[in-house]
C-alpha positions, 0 to 999 in steps of 0.5 A, a space after each residue: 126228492 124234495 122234503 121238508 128241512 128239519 132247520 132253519 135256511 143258513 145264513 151263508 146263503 144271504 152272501 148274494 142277497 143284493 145280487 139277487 134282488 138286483 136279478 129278480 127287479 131286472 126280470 120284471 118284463 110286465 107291463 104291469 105296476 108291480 107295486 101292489 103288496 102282495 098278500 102275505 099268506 101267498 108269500 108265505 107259502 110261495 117261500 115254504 115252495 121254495 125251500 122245499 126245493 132249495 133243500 136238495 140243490 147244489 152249489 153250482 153254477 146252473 140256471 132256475 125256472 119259477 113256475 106259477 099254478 098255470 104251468 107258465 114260466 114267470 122267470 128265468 135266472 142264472 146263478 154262480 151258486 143255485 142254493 145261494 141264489 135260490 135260498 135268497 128267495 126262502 126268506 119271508 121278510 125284506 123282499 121288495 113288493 115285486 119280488 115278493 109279487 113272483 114268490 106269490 105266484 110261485 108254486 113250482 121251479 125247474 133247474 138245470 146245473 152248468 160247468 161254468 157260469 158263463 154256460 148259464 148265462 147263455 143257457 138263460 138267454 136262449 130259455 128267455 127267448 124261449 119261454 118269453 117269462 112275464 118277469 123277465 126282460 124280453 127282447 120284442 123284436 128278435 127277427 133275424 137281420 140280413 147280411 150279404 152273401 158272396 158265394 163259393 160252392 164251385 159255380 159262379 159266385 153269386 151275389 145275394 142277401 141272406 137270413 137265418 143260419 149261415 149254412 151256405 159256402 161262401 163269405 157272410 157280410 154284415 148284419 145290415 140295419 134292414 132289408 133296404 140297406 141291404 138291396 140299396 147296398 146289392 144294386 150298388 154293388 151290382 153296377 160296380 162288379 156286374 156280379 150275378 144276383 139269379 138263382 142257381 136254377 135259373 143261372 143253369 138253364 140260361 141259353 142267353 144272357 138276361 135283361 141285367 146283361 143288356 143293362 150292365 149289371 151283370 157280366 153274364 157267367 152264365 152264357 160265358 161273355 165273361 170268362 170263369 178267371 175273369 168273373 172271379 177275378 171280379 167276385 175277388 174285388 167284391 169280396 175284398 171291398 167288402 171286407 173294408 180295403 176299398 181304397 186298394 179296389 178303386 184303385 186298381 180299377 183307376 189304372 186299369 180305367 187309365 191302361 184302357 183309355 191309353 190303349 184306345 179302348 174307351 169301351 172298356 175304359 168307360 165300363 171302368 169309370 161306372 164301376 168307380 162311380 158305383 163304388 163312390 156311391 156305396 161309400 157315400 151311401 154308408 152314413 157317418 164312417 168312423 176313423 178308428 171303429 173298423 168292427 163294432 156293434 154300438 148299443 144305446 139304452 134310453 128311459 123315458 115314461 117307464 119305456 125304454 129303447 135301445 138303438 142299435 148301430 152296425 160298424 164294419 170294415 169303418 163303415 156305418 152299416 146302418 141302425 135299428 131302434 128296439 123296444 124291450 118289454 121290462 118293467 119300469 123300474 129296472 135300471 137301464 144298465 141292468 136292462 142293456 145287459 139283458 138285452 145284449 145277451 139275448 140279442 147275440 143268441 142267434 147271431 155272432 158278435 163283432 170283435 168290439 161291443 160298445 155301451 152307453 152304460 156300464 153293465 155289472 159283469 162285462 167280463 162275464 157277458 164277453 166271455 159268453 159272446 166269446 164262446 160262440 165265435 172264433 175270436 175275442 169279444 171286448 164288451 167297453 164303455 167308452 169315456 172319451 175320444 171317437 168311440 166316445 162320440 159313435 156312443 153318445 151318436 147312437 144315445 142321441 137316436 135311442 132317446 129320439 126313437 123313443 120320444 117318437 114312438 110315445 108320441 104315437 102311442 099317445 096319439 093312438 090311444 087317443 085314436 081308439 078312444 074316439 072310435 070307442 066313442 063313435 062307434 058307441 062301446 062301452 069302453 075304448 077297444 084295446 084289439 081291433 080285427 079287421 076283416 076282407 076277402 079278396 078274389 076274381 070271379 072266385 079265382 085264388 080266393 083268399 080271406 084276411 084278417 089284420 090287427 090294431 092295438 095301442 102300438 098300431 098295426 100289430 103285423 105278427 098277429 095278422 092272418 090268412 085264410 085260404 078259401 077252398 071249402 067245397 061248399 064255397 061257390 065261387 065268387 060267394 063273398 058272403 059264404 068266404 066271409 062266414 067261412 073266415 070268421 067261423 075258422 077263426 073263432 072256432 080256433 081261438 076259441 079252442 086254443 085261448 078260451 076266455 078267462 074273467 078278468 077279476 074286478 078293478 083290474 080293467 084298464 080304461 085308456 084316458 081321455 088325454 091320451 096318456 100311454 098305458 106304459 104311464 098309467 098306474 096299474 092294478 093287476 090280480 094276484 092270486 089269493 088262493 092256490 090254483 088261481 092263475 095270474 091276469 095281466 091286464 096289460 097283455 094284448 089280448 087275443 079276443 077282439 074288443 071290436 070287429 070290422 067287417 069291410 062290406 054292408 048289411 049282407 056281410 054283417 049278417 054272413 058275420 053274425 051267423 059265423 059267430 052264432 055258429 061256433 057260440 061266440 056272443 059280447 064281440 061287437 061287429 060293425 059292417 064298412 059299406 063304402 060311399 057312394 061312387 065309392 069315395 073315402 069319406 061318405 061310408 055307412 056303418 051298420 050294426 046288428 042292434 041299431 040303424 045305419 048310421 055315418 059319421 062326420 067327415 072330418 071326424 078323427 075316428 072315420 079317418 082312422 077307421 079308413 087306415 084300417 080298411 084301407 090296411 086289410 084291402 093291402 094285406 088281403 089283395 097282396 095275398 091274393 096277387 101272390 096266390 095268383 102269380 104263383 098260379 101262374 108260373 105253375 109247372 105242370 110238371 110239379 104235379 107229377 109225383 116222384 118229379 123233384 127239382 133234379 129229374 124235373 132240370 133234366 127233363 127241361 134240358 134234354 126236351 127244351 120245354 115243356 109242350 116238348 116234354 108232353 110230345 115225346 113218346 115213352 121211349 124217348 123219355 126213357 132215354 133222358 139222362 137221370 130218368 129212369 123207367 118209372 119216372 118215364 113212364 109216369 111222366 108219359 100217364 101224366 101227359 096221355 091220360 086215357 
């Protein structure tokens, strides 16, 4: 229950009064310039908020949520006391603009208690990731990274590359940087211990060895032409390289390269040296290896313009795994080390940490931050700053690539702002669009007919907002490229109308892109605060999800087959502009229509015509991949997936028995019957499927 306090806030709790500012400016994750002054009458009453709840907590180690009018979560934190750290919020005086900002905003909190702090630390880490709260430090980039899989679930071993939860039998490599490290790394490995790289379906119903037998990269378990002691002999090999003892595998192979060659096998004996030479490929392949560095992830943070990178490199088994550069989402005015240590908890909430965590700066707290690493593997984990020596040099290394990663990514920015400024100007908007959507349809002759919509913003493409619409509507003829367009543009509409409805953005708070090119990271902002109860936040700087400018690729009949889907669901003030291509079809020679002025083409050579093609261009890749997929998978459709009850077992079983499929058709109902791990019913039901009437 919560409840007015008959005195006033003690002054035991003002102890972790610096930790406490120090934790809310690192939770500043918007983009937005948190230096306006907050109005002091909702500061007042977002403190007397606070009390009311500081009033019933314990002193205990637990993690608390702070709640604007709107229901969204402004920020996550974790404390070693809650009623220390959250009385430090009741105070109506000394609080920095930004923290004065979010007790504002703050008209409810949420709390849950821990055992220990380090249980808080993570518990805030995955509510983050979570929630993603506008004043905390997100992590933009969370997607799982690859590792090598080597299997033992009793077959063949097989050798593959694998994301997500580690729930197969078998030894994990890795993480590696991307997915072409990781196939780069797999076909190496391939030449050098021929091991099978098929699916466990397709290595069961092989009669003969397959195209990667013929080519020498597979020793073909599945026909027997390597016998079972030998071939995991070999995934023995692979596994032992892997974990780093690359000299004892080469040479092993060396002597027995040198045994064969004096046995006259010089079959043998060469299959041997192109092992050898794969291997010295994959070593060669690795980067810069280390001495003394046998596992470790290096992180390096890099400020600059108010953004901030943190470049990432992967160590296993002294070998440079590869490195991925990520942009957090924090506020400009948190201090790096205070950014990296938000960012590494975050970074580990899904994925196991090395034994040995490398850092450019010096965080507050590392004992607490190896500890809760710690508590989710089977060892130790050491979280440093080097000073000196190799360790040293791999960390100033990963700071050299964070601090160049960065300066190229603000020089794209920059350069993108500039881009969507000249197509403002073009194309005749009022203001430089800050979303662009554009718009194709894909098909042949109304076959596998698939809608697509991409997204461009300040940062480029915008990949995660991209979308797919599969067009099978009834009242579609087939090969109607107006019908699929008014039947795209309508679903999308009518759905974010429904899901995000369009709120007023206040006044003074539109943002206009400069006319140098300035990064928005850069530019002062004003955001709206609240000024009465019930009022929600506006952040301008969040990529909206209404489109400033819609592209329609197609001329005047799929413009007008546009603007009839957005009369339909009510949608007006969305600006949409038609692509016809050239004459002969040629880049350059375009012609753009819109619904209130004559067609009308822009110059050749004009930046924003070439940029308006990188979109085109973009949505004709999305919308024909799509479309190629949907039509493959078609293809390779077995007729025996459209009989229910028939699932990957009964339908292996059916195949081994019978050989095919027009053989499975053939059979009469009692021969069905007698096939192993069918019964009666599935028999029958195969049999209706094949002699209907």
């Amino acid at each position: 229950m919560n409840r007015e306090p008959n005195n006033d806030v003690p002054p035991d709790f003002l102890e972790d009064i610096e930790d406490d500012e120090r934790e809310v400016e690192q939770g500043l994750g918007s983009d937005v310039d948190m230096q306006a002054e907050a109005a002091p009458a909702r500061v007042k009453q977002g403190a007397e908020v606070i009390r009311r709840f500081w009033t019933t907590l314990p002193a205990s180690p637990g993690v608390y949520r702070m709640i604007d009018a709107a229901g969204e979560v402004l920020y996550v934190g974790k404390a070693r006391n809650l009623k220390n750290r959250v009385g430090s919020y009741a105070r109506n005086q000394g609080h920095g603009n930004r923290i004065a900002r979010m007790i504002a905003e703050t008209t409810a909190m949420e709390f849950v208690t821990t055992a220990t702090e380090t249980e808080a630390l993570l518990l805030e880490a995955n509510l983050i990731k979570q929630l993603k709260p506008r004043y905390n430090v997100l992590l933009r980039d969370d997607k799982s990274l690859p590792y090598i899989l080597v299997t033992r679930d009793g077959k063949a071993s097989q050798l593959t590359k694998h994301r997500g939860a580690r729930n197969r039998k078998g030894d994990f490599f890795g993480p590696f940087a991307s997915v072409w490290a990781v196939n780069r790394t797999l076909t190496a490995l391939q030449r050098a211990f021929l091991l099978r790289t098929c699916s466990d379906s397709y290595f069961e119903n092989r009669s003969r060895p397959c195209l990667l037998y013929q080519i020498k990269r597979c020793a073909g378990p599945c026909t027997g032409e390597v016998g079972a002691a030998e071939y995991e002999a070999m995934a023995d090999e692979a596994r032992a390289f892997l974990m780093g003892k690359s000299s004892a595998v080469k040479e092993r192979l060396a002597a027995d390269m040198q045994a064969a060659a004096e046995d006259l096998e010089f079959e043998r004996a060469a299959r041997y040296r192109d092992r050898l030479a794969a291997l010295s490929a994959i070593q060669s392949t690795q980067g810069v290896n280390t001495q003394t560095v046998e596992e470790a992830d290096v992180f390096a943070i890099d400020e600059q313009a108010g953004a901030f990178c943190i470049e990432v490199f992967f160590f296993r088994n002294w070998q440079n795994w590869g490195n991925r550069a990520y942009f957090p989402k924090a506020d400009r005015s948190v201090p790096v080390d205070e950014v990296l240590a938000a960012f590494i908890v975050q970074f580990y909430a899904d994925k196991p940490a090395p034994r040995l965590v490398l850092l450019s700066h010096t965080i507050e707290e590392p004992d607490l931050v190896a500890d809760a690493l710690s508590s989710r593997v089977e060892h130790r984990v050491e979280v440093v700053t080097p000073k000196r020596g190799e360790r040293r040099q791999v960390v100033e290394g990963a700071l050299r690539n964070a601090r160049e990663a960065l300066g190229r990514r603000l020089a794209d920015t920059a350069s993108q702002q500039k881009l969507l400024a000249s197509v403002g100007q073009a194309l005749g908007l009022e203001q430089a669009p800050r979303r662009i959507e554009v718009y194709d349809n894909s098909h042949i002759m109304g076959t596998n007919a698939v809608g697509a919509m991409i997204v461009a913003g300040a940062n480029g493409f915008m990949k995660q907002h991209y979308r797919l619409f599969n067009m099978g509507a009834e009242e579609l003829k087939p090969g109607d490229d107006y019908g699929m367009m008014r039947e795209m543009l309508r679903r999308r509409f009518a759905r974010l109308a429904k899901e995000q409805p369009r709120a007023a953005v206040p006044a003074g708070s539109e943002d206009d892109i400069s006319q140098d090119g300035a990064s928005p990271d850069t530019l002062p902002r004003a955001a709206a605060l609240p000024s009465a109860p019930g009022e929600a936040f506006v952040d301008p700087d969040a990529f909206p999800a209404w489109p400033d400018l819609v592209l329609i690729d197609g001329g005047k009949g799929q413009l007008e087959a546009a603007r009839q889907a957005l009369d339909e669901v009510g949608i007006t003030g969305v600006p949409l502009i038609g692509i016809a291509k050239g004459r002969d079809r040629d880049a350059g020679r375009e012609t753009f229509f819109t619904p209130d002025r004559p067609p009308f083409k822009l110059p050749p050579r004009d930046p924003a015509l070439y940029f308006i093609q990188r979109l085109r261009d973009e949505a004709h890749r999305f919308a024909i991949g799509a479309h190629r997929a949907k039509r493959k998978k078609e293809m390779i459709k077995n007729p025996l997936d459209e009989i229910p009850g028939i699932g990957p077992t009964r339908k292996r079983a059916l195949l081994h028995h019978f050989g095919t499929v027009k053989a499975i058709s053939r059979a009469a109902l009692e021969d069905l019957m007698r096939t192993p791990g069918v019964n009666a019913a599935t028999a029958k039901a195969v049999y209706d499927h094949f002699h209907e009437g």
